[in-house]
C-alpha positions in Angstrom: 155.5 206.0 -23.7 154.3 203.3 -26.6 152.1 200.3 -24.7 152.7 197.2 -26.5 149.0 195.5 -27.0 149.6 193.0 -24.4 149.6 196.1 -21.6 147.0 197.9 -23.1 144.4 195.1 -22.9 145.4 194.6 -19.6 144.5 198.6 -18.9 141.3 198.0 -20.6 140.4 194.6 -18.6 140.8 195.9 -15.3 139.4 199.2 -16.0 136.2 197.2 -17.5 135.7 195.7 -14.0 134.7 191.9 -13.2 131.6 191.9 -12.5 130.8 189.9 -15.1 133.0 186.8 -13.3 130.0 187.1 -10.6 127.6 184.5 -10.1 126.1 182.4 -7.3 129.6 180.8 -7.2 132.4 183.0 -8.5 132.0 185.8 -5.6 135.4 185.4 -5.2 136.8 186.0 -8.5 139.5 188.3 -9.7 139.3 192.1 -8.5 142.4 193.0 -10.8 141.4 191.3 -14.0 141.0 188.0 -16.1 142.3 184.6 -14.6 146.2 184.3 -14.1 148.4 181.1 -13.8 148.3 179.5 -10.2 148.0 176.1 -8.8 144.8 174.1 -9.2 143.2 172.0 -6.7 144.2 168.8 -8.2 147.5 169.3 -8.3 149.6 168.8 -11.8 148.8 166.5 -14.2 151.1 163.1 -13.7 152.9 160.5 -16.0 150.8 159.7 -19.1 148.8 156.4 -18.7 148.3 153.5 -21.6 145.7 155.6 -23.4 148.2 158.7 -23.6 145.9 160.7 -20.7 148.1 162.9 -18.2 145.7 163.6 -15.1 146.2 164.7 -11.9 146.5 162.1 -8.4 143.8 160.5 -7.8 141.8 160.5 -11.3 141.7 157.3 -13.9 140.8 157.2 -17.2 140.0 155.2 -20.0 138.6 155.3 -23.8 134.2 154.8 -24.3 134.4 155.3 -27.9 136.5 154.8 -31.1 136.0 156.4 -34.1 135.0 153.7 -37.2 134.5 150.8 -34.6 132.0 149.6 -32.4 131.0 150.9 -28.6 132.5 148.1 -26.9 129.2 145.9 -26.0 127.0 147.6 -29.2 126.8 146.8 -32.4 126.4 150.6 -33.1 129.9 152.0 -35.3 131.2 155.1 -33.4 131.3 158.3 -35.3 134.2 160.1 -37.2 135.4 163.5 -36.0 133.9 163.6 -32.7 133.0 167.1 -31.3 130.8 168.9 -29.0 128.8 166.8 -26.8 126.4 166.5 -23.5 124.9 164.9 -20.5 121.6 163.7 -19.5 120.0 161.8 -16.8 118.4 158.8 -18.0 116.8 156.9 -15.3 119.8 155.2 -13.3 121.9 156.0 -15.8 123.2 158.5 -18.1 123.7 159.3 -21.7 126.5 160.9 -23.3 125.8 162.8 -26.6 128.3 163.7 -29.7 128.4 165.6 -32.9 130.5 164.4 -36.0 132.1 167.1 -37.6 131.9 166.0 -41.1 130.5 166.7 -44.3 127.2 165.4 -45.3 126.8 162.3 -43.5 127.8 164.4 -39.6 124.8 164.0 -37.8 125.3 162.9 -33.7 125.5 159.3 -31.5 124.6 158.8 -27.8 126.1 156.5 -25.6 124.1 154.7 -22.9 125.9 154.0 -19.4 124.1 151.8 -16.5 124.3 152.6 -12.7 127.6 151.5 -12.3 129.1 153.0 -15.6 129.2 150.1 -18.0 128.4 150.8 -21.5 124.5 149.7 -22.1 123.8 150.6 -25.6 124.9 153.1 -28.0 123.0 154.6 -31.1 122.2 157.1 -33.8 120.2 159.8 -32.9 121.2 162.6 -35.9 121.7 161.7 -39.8 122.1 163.8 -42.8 123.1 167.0 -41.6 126.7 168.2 -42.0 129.5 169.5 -40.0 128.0 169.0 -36.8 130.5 171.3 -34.7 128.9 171.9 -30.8 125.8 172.6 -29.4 124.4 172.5 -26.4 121.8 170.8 -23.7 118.7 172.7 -23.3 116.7 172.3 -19.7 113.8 169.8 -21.2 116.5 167.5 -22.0 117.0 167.5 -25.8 120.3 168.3 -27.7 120.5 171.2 -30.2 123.2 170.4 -32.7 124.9 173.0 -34.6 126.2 172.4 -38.1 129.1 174.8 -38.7 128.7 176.4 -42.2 127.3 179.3 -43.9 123.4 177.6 -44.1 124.1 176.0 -40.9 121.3 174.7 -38.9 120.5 174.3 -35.2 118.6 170.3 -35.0 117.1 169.5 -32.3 117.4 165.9 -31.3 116.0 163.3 -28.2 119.2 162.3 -26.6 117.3 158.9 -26.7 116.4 158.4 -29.8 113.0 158.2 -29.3 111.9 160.8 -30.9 112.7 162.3 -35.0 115.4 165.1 -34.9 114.0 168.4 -35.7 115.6 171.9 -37.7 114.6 174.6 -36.0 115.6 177.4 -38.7 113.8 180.2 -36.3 117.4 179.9 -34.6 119.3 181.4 -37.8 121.0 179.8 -40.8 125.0 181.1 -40.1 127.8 179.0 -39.0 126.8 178.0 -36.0 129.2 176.4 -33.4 127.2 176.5 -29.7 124.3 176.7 -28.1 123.7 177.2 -24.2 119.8 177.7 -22.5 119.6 180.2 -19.8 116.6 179.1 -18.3 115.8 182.0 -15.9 115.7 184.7 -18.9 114.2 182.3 -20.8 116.9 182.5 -24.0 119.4 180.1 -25.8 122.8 182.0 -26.8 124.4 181.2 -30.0 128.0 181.3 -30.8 129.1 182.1 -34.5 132.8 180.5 -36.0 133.3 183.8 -38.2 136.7 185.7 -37.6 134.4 188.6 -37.8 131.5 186.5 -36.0 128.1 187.4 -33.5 126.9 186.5 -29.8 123.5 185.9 -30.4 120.0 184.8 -28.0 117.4 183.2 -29.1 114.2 184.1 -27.3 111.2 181.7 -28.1 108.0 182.6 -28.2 107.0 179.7 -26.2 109.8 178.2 -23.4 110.1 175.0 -24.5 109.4 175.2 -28.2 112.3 176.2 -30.5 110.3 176.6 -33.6 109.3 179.9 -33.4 110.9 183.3 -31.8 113.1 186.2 -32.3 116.7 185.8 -33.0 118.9 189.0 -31.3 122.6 189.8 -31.8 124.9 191.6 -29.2 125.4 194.9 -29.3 128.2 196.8 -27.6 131.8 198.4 -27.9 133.8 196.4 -25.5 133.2 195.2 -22.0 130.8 196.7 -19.9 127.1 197.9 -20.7 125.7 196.1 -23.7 122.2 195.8 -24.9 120.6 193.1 -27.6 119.3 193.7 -31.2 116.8 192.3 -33.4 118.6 190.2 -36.6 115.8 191.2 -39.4 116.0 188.4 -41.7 117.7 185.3 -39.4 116.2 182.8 -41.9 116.0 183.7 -45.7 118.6 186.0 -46.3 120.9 187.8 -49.0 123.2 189.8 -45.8 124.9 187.3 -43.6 122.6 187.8 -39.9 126.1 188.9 -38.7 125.9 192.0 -41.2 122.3 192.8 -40.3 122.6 195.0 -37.4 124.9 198.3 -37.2 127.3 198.2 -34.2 127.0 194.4 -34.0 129.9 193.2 -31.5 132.3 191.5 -33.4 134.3 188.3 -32.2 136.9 186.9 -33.7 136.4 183.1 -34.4 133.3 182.3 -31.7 133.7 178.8 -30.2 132.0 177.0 -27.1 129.6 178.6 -25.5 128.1 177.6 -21.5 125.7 178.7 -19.0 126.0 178.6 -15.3 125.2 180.5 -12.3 123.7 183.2 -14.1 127.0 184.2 -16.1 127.2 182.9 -20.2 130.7 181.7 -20.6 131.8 181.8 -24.3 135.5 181.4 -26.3 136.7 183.4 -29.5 139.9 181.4 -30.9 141.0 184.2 -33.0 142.1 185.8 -29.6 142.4 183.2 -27.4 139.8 184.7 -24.9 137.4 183.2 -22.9 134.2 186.2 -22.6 131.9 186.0 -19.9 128.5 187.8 -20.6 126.9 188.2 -16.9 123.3 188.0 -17.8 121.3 189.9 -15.0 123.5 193.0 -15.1 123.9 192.8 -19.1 127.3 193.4 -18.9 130.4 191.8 -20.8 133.7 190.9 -19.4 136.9 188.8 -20.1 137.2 185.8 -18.2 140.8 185.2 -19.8 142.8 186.3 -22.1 146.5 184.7 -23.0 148.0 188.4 -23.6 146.7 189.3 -20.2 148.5 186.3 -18.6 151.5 187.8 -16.2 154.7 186.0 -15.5 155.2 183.7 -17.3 153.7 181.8 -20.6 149.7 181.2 -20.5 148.9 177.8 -20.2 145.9 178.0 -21.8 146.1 178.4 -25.7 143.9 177.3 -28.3 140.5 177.8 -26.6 137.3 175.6 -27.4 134.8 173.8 -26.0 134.1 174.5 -22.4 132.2 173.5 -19.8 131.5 173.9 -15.7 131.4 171.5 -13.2 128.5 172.2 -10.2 131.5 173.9 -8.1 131.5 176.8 -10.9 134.8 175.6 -12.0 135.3 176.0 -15.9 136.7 173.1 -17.9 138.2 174.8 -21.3 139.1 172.6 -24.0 142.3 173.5 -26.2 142.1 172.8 -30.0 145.9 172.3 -30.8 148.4 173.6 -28.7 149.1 171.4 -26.1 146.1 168.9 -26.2 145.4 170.5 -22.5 141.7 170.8 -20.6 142.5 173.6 -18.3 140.6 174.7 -15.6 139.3 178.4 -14.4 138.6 178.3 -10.8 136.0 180.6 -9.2 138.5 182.4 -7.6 140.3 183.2 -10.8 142.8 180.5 -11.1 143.9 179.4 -14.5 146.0 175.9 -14.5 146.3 172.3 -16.8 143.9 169.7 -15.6 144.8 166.8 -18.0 146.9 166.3 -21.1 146.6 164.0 -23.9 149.9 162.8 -25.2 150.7 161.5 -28.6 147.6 163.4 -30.7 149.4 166.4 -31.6 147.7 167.3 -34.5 144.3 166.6 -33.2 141.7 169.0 -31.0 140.1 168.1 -27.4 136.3 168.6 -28.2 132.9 167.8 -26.1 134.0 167.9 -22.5 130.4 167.5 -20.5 129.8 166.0 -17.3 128.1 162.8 -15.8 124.6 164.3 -14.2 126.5 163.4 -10.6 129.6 165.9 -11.2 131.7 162.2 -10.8 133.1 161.7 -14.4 134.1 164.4 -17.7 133.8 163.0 -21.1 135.9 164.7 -23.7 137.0 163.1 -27.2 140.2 163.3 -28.7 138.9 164.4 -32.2 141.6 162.8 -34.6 142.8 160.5 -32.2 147.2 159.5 -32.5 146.8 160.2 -36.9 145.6 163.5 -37.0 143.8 162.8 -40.0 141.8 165.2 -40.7 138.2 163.4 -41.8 138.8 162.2 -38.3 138.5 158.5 -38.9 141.2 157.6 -35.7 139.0 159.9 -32.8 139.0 158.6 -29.3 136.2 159.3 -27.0 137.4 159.3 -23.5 136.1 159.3 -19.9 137.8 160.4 -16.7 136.5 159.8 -13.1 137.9 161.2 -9.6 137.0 163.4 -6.9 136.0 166.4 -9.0 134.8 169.5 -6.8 130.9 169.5 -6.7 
C-alpha cells in the first residue's frame, strides 16, 4: 500500500518517541506525536482592534514603536524592518531589544519602559552591521545579534547601551538567524537560514566570555540519539562550516531558536516544523509539524521566531501565512493566540516577554505596506493574564 508523505512522517514521529517534549514543565506532553489542533486556554482570538490586533478576551494591545518615526516620548527614530528581539530586567523597569533586518546600516534599538510601562527612553545600541535577523538573550544579560548572510556575524551588545558592541567571530561566520544560552550545559545553540542549513552549540572556553571556544554542529539521522561535532575551520574558511563535517544534520531553512526547561526549541521554514532538541538526554524530536496535523488544516504555517512564556507555553511566530502567533501548550496543544489584520504581506518577528510574564512584544515587520526595506514596521505590545 503507497503512504503518501504526510502518513509516513507521522509513522516516523511517533515511532521516534517524545521525549524530547520533556522538561520541568511539559511532563504532560503528547505520547502519540507532535502537537495537534485543540483549544487554547485563552480562548479564540476576537474582533480586530484599531491597530488591526485580533487577541483573545481579556488581553489589550497597542503599538511601542514605528518604523522611520520617533518612540513616542524619545527623540530616538525607530528602526526599519524590525526583527528578532528580547527582554531584560532593568532596575524597575525593563528593556525591549530589536534587530533591523537591513542591509548595511541594520544594527539593533532598545526601548526603555518604567514601572508602570510607559515609554522612558529609547536608543541605539548596534550600528554598522547588516541584516540583523534574530538572536538571542544570554544569562549575563547582553544581546547576541545575528546578521543573516554568508559572512554573518554574531555581535554582542549591552541592552543598555552602556557598553561598545562586540563581534564575536569564535561563534562562526555563516548565515546566522538565532542564538539561545543553555546555561546548565554551559553552550549557546545557533540556528543557520540555509535550505540545506546546521544546528550548531557554541561551547566557550570561559562561561561568560564569547570570544573564544569551540563551535560544534549536530550530528544525527533523524530523531532520536544524536551526538555533536567539531566545525574545523568556523572562522576563516573556503567550505561553508555547514559542509565541514560528514553526516552533518541537515535542516531546511533554520529560523528561531529558544531555550527552556532543559529542552532547545528551534523552527526550519522549509518544512514548517518546530524541532525540539532535549538537551540532557541528547536526543531530537519534532515538536510540530503541519503534515502531521490530523483533522483538519494546521493552523500553524509559516514558522519563525518563537519564544516560551515561564508556564512552558511556546509562542511561535508565523512569517506570512496568516500573520498568526500561535501557541504550543505543554500538553501538546497547538491553537492561534492573536492575529494581525491588514499586513498581509508582512512577517510577525521578535515575540519576547516582559521579565514578569505580564506583557509579549512582537513587531509587525512591514507593517499595512509590505514594503519590503521595511520602512512601515509596527512594534507592538500586548498585556493580559498570560499563564506564568
Amino acid at each position: 500500500m503507497a503512504v503518501d508523505r504526510r502518513s509516513f512522517l507521522r509513522l516516523t514521529a511517533v515511532a521516534g518517541g517524545t521525549t524530547a517534549l520533556s522538561g520541568a514543565l511539559w511532563q504532560q506532553a503528547l505520547a502519540a506525536g507532535p502537537a495537534q489542533p485543540g483549544p487554547g486556554p485563552y480562548g479564540p482570538p476576537q474582533a480586530a482592534d484599531g491597530n488591526g490586533l485580533q487577541l483573545p478576551q481579556g488581553f489589550t494591545g497597542r503599538i511601542v514603536a514605528r518604523s522611520m518615526q520617533r518612540v513616542e516620548g524619545t527623540r530616538h527614530v525607530w528602526h526599519p524592518a524590525p526583527d528578532g528581539g528580547a527582554c531584560f530586567a532593568d532596575g524597575d523597569g525593563w528593556i525591549y531589544v530589536s534587530n533591523s533586518e537591513v542591509p548595511l546600516v541594520g544594527g539593533a534599538s532598545a526601548v526603555r519602559f518604567d514601572a508602570s510601562g510607559k515609554v522612558a527612553s529609547a536608543s541605539r545600541i548596534l550600528n554598522g552591521t547588516t541584516l540583523n535577523c534574530a538572536g538571542g538573550a544570554t544569562p549575563w544579560d547582553t544581546w547576541l545579534s545575528c546578521e543573516e548572510h554568508d559572512y554573518g556575524l554574531v555581535y554582542e551588545t549591552d541592552p543598555r547601551g552602556r557598553r561598545s558592541a562586540v563581534a564575536r567571530p569564535a561563534l562562526g561566520r555563516f548565515k546566522h538567524e538565532a542564538a539561545a544560552s543553555d546555561p546548565v550545559r554551559k553552550v549557546v545553540y545557533l540556528t543557520e537560514d540555509q535550505p540545506d542549513g546546521c544546528f550548531y552549540r557554541f561551547r566557550p572556553a570561559t562561561w561568560g566570555d564569547l570570544s573564544s571556544g569551540t563551535l560544534e554542529v549536530l550530528v544525527g539521522s533523524g530523531t532520536g540519539p544524536v551526538r555533536w561535532a567539531e566545525v574545523p575551520s568556523p572562522q576563516l574558511w573556503f567550505t561553508p562550516t555547514r559542509n565541514q563535517v560528514g553526516g552533518a544534520m541537515r535542516f531546511n531553512g533554520g529560523e528561531g531558536c529558544y531555550y527552556t526547561h532543559g529542552v532547545c526549541y528551534f523552527t526550519t521554514k522549509g518544512d514548517n516544523r518546530v524541532w525540539a532538541y532535549d538537551a540532557a538526554a541528547g536526543s531530537l524530536d519534532i515538536a510540530y509539524d503541519d503534515d502531521l496535523v490530523t483533522g483538519g488544516e494546521p493552523p500553524l504555517r509559516g514558522v519563525d521566531n518563537v519564544t516560551a512564556a515561564a508556564s512552558g507555553d511556546l509562542y511561535v511566530a508565523e512569517d506570512g501565512g496568516n500573520m498568526e502567533i500561535n501557541l504550543i501548550t505543554a500538553d501538546g496543544v497547538v491553537t492561534p493566540f492573536l492575529r494581525v489584520v491588514g499586513h498581509d504581506k508582512s512577517e510577525i518577528t521578535g515575540p519576547a516577554f516582559s521579565p514578569d510574564g505580564s506583557r509579549l512584544y512582537f513587531s509587525s515587520q512591514r507593517g499595512k505596506s509590505g514594503f519590503i526595506g521595511g520602512t512601515d514596521g509596527c512594534t507592538f505590545e500586548v498585556t493580559g493574564p498570560f499563564r506564568r
